[in-house]
C-alpha angles and dihedrals in degrees: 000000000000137000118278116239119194114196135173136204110344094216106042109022108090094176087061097050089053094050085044097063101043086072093029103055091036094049090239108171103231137159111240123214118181127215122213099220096183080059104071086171112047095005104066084023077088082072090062094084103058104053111228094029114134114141141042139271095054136180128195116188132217089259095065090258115149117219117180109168119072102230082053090051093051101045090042085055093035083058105047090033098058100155103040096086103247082128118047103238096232112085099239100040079048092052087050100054102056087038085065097036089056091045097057092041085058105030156046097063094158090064095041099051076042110052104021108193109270111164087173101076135015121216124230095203125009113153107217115217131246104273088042089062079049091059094045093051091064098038089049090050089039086052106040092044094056094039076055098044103051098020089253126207073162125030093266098020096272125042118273156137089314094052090044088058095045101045093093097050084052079054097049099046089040088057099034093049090231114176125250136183103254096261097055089037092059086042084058094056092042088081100031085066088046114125096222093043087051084049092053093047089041090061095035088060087045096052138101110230097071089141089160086221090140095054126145126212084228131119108258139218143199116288110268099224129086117321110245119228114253112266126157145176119292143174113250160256101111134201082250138052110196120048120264095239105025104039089227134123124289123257104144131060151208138179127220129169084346111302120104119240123196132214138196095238136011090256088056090053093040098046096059087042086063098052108355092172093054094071115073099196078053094051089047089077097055102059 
């Protein structure tokens, strides 16, 4: 058996993307189940199976415990995954680390009613409020002392906890344009380039439930993050036969440079059209 892992919508639920990553960074075998949000019947009907389950994100362990918050999920999975890194090995990386973590789990409200998470669009010229600004200003003085403080390049020297919380704020000021002093701004691309975080907006582009209901009125831009080799839809046959990630048999193509690569299911293929160089069993084909 492996761990349960509860999700809900790919481009919109923030609280998702940071539960994600924990098991995706450190390389954590889980099962993953995904919630339709947009769906209150049928969607958190999944819940109905694991009493006391609310909320998402939600873990359930091996040994049948149900953990629906997301700082529960991480120091649950921090303390049987010792040595997998969530926690920075020296004692005062390590402090820092769940003191930022737990700031980001209680704060920093006005950014979030603001900016809601949309990994869908960037904004070419959205005006935060006041409070907002508020918001910005701590995280911008949080994140530069501790890039100080460790040598970066992640909040505490190595990813952890603490990157995995913050991941969706680096989302929301990204897509919304919001200014940063240079230190926490390069702190900001640095997830956008990373290669977990592309994986997560690959398959948030790719997914059903855009639904657009965090829209803005505003003029948007192109998203400020990596820019994606061109890839499009294509007929087969394909240079291979089984999907890169299932091991199944092709039904679904795209085309890149020129060659045609096949997929079990049209999110497969999708998925990989958003962001090819952000899968690595893709990118096996092509060496």
């Amino acid at each position: 058996m492996t761990d349960i892992l509860i999700l809900g919508d790919r481009p919109y639920s923030s609280w998702s993307l940071r539960a994600w990553l924990l098991f995706e960074v450190f390389n954590l075998p889980r099962e993953t189940k995904w919630v339709d949000l947009s769906d209150k019947e049928a969607g958190w009907g999944a819940l109905a199976p694991y009493p006391t389950a609310r909320t998402v994100p939600t873990m359930v362990s091996t040994e049948g415990a149900v953990i629906s918050d997301s700082l529960a999920i991480a120091e649950e999975l921090a303390s049987r995954n010792p040595e997998a890194g969530l926690l920075p090995a020296g004692a005062k990386a390590r402090a820092t680390a769940r003191t930022l973590a737990a700031e980001m789990h209680s704060g920093f409200f006005a950014l979030r009613r603001g900016c809601a998470m949309n990994l869908l669009v960037a904004y070419a010229d959205f005006a935060p409020a006041d409070d907002v600004n508020a918001d910005l200003a701590r995280i911008d003085s949080i994140w530069s002392h501790a890039l100080d403080a460790f040598g970066g390049p992640w909040l505490c020297g190595s990813y952890s906890i603490a990157d995995a919380f913050f991941a969706p704020v680096a989302a929301r000021i990204a897509g919304h344009g919001l200014e940063m002093s240079p230190a926490a701004a390069s702190y900001v691309n640095r997830h956008l380039a990373d290669p977990a975080f592309r994986r997560w907006r690959a398959m948030a582009l790719a997914s059903e439930s855009n639904s657009q209901r965090y829209a803005k009125d505003n003029a948007q831009k192109p998203w400020p993050g990596p820019t994606p080799r061109a890839a499009e839809i294509a007929q087969g046959p394909s240079v291979n036969s089984a999907c890169p990630y299932s091991g199944d048999p092709v039904t679904d193509f795209m085309a890149l440079d020129g060659k045609v690569y096949g997929f079990c299911n049209p999110f497969c293929r999708d998925k990989t059209l958003a962001d090819p160089e952000a899968w690595p069993s893709f990118m096996a084909l092509l060496d």
